[in-house]
C-alpha positions as CSV (number, residue, x, y, z in Angstrom):
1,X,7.8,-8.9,5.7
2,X,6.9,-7.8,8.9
3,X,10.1,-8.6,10.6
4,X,12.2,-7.1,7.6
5,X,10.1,-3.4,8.5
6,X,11.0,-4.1,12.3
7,X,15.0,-4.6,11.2
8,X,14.8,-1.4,9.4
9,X,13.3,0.1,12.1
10,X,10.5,1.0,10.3
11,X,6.9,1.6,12.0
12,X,4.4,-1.6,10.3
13,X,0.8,-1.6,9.9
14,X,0.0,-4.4,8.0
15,X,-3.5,-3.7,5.5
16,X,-4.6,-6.9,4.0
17,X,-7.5,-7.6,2.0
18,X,-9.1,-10.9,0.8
19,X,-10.5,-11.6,-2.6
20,X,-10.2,-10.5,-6.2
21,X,-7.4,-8.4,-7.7
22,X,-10.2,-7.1,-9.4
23,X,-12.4,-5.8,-6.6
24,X,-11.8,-1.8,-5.8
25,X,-14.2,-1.8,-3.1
26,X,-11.8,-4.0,-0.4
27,X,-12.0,-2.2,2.8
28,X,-8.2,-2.5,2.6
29,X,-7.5,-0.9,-0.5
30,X,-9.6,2.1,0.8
31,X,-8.1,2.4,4.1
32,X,-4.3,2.7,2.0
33,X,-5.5,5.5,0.2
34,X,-7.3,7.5,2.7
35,X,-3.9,6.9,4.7
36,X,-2.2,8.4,1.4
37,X,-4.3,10.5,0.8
38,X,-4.1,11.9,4.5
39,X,-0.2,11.8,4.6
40,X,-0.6,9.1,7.7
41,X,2.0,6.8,5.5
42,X,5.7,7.3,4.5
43,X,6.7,4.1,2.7
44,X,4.8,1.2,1.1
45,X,5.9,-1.7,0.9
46,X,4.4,-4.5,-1.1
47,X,5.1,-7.9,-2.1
48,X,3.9,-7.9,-5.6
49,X,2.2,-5.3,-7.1
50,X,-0.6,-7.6,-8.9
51,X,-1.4,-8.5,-5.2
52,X,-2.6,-4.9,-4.9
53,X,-4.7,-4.2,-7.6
54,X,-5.0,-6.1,-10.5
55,X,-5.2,-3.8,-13.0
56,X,-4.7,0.1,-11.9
57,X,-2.4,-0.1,-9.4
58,X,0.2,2.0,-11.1
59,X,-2.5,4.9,-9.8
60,X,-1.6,4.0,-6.1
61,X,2.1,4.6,-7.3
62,X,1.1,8.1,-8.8
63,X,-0.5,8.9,-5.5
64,X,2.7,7.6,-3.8
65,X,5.0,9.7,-6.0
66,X,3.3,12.9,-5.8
67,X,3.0,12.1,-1.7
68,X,6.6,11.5,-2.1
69,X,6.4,7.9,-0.3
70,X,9.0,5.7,-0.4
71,X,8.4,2.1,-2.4
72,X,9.9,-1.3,-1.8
């Protein structure tokens, strides 16, 4: 994933978390949002959206659409 960002020419910082999809207190998952919230990011890119949060994580796409970020 990292080297398709780099062809693009696009800036990576890779946030990773381990453990549950359940889990909303991963030090990852808060770091992305404090970035969104912050306007630090302009594109997220994930590799399946189950891997972000298991359940709610069509409210980190509503924070990326109103941010306007771009999604792949």
């Amino acid at each position: 994933m990292v080297a398709y960002c780099e062809n693009k020419g696009w800036q990576v910082e890779l946030i990773k978390d381990i453990g549950s999809g359940l889990n909303y207190k991963k030090r990852g998952l808060n770091k992305l949002i404090d970035k969104i919230l912050n306007e630090e990011v302009s594109r997220l890119i994930i590799t399946d959206k189950d891997r972000l949060l298991r359940f709610g994580s069509e409210l980190i796409f509503s924070l990326c659409s109103h941010y306007q970020l771009d999604m792949d």
